[in-house]
C-alpha positions in Angstrom: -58.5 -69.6 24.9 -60.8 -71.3 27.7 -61.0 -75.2 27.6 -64.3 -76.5 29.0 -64.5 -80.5 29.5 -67.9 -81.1 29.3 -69.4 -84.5 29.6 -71.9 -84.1 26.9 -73.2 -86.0 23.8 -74.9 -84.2 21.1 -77.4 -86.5 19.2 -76.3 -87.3 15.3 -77.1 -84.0 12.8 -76.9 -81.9 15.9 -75.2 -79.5 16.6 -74.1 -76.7 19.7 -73.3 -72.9 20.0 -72.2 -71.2 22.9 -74.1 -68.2 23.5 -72.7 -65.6 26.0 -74.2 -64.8 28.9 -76.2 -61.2 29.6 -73.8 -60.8 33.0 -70.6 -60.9 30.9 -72.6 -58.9 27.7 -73.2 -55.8 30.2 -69.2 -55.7 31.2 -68.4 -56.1 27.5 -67.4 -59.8 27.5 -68.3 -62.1 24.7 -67.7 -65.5 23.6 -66.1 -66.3 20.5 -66.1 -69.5 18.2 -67.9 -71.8 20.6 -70.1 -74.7 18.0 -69.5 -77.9 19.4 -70.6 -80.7 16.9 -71.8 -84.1 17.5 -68.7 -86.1 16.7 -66.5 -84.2 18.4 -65.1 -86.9 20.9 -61.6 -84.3 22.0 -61.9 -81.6 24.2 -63.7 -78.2 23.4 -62.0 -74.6 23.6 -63.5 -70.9 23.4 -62.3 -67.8 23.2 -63.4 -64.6 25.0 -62.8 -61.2 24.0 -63.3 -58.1 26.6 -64.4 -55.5 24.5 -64.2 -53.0 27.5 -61.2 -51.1 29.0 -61.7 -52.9 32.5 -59.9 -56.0 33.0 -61.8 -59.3 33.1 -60.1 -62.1 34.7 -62.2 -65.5 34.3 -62.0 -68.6 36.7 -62.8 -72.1 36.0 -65.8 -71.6 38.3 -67.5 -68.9 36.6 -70.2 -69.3 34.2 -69.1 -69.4 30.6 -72.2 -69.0 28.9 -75.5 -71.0 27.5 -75.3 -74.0 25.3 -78.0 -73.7 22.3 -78.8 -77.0 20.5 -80.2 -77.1 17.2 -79.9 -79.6 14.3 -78.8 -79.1 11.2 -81.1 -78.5 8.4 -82.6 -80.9 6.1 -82.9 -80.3 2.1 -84.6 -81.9 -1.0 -82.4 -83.6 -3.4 -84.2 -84.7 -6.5 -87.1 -85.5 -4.0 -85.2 -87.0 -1.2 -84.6 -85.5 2.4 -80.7 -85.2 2.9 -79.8 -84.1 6.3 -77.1 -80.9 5.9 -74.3 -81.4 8.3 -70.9 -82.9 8.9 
């Protein structure tokens, strides 16, 4: 488990996913279970697995990977737009 204390704010019906990078792909590193949601006001944690036979030893400067924003869908209800999230 890696903590990450980033100072970020996600907008309302957004959301985050931590992609890993193609630097820790090639050595068979990748991140696990990384969304980070817009009213999450705690701390954040991810998980890496090494999918290789080499050890990986990670420091908190090392890149941990890219942060994709999307938001969340929006559906029809009986004709109104409802916007999908938590």
């Amino acid at each position: 488990m890696i903590p990450f204390n980033w100072q970020i704010r996600l907008p309302p019906f957004y959301f985050g996913v931590l992609m890993p990078l193609s630097q820790q792909a090639k050595k068979g590193v990748m991140v696990l279970a990384a969304v980070i949601e817009s009213q999450c006001q705690g701390g954040n944690w991810t998980m890496l697995h090494n999918g290789s036979k080499e050890e990986y030893v990670w420091s908190n400067s090392d890149p941990l990977g890219c942060l994709l924003v999307l938001s969340y869908p929006a559906i029809k209800v009986n004709g109104e737009k409802i916007q999908v999230g938590l």
